[in-house]
C-alpha positions in Angstrom: 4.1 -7.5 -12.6 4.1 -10.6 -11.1 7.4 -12.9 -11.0 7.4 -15.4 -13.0 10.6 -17.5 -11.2 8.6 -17.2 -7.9 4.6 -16.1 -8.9 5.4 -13.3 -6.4 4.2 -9.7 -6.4 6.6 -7.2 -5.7 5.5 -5.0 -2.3 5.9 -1.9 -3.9 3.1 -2.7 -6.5 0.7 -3.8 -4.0 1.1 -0.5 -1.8 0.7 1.2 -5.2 -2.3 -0.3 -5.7 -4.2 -0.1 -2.3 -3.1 3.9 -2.5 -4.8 4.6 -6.0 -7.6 2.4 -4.9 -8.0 4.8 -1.9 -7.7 8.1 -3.7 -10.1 7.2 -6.1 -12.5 6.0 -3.8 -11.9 9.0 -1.1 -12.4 11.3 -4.9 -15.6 10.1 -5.8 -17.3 9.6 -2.9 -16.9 13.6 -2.4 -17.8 15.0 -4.6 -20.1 16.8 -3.0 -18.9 17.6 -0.1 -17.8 21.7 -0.1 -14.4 22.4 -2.0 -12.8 23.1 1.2 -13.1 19.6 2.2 -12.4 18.4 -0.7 -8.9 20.0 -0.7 -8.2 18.9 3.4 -8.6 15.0 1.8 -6.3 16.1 -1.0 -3.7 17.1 0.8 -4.6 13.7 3.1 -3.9 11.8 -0.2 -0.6 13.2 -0.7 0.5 12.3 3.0 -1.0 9.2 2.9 0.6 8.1 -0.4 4.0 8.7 1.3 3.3 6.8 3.7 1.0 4.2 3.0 3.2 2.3 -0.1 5.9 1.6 2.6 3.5 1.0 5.6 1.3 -1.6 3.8 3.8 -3.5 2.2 5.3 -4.2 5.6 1.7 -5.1 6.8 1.3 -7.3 4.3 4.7 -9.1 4.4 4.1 -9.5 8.4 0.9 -11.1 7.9 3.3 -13.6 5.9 2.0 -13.1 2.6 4.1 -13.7 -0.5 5.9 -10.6 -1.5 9.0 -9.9 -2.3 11.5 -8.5 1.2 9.9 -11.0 3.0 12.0 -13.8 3.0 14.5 -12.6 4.9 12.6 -11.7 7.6 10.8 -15.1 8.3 14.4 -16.6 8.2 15.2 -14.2 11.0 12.1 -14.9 13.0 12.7 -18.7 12.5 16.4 -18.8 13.9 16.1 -16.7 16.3 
């Protein structure tokens, strides 16, 4: 997973990540909460899996960590 050329982590691995992190946790922590519920945060999940691989990965790279996309970006903030 990780590079070895660079000892980078590819963005879309790290989105991945946080997102099954936060359906499992979001899955077990209701489990008793009525089915109706239950089936809102579902469909939450689903939404916020679209959204949320693309959306952290860009927070991450602004907050300058190492990921791969990145680069480019801090050369373009630098010469400009």
């Amino acid at each position: 997973m990780v590079d070895r050329r660079s000892g980078k982590l590819p963005a879309v691995f790290v989105g991945f990540a946080a997102v099954l992190f936060q359906i499992i946790y979001l899955d077990t922590c209701l489990v008793f909460v009525p089915r109706v519920y239950m089936c809102f945060m579902d469909v939450l999940n689903l939404v916020w899996a679209s959204i949320g691989i693309i959306s952290l990965a860009h927070v991450i790279a602004l907050l300058g960590f190492p990921i791969y996309g990145n680069e480019d970006k801090k050369k373009r903030y630098v010469s400009s």
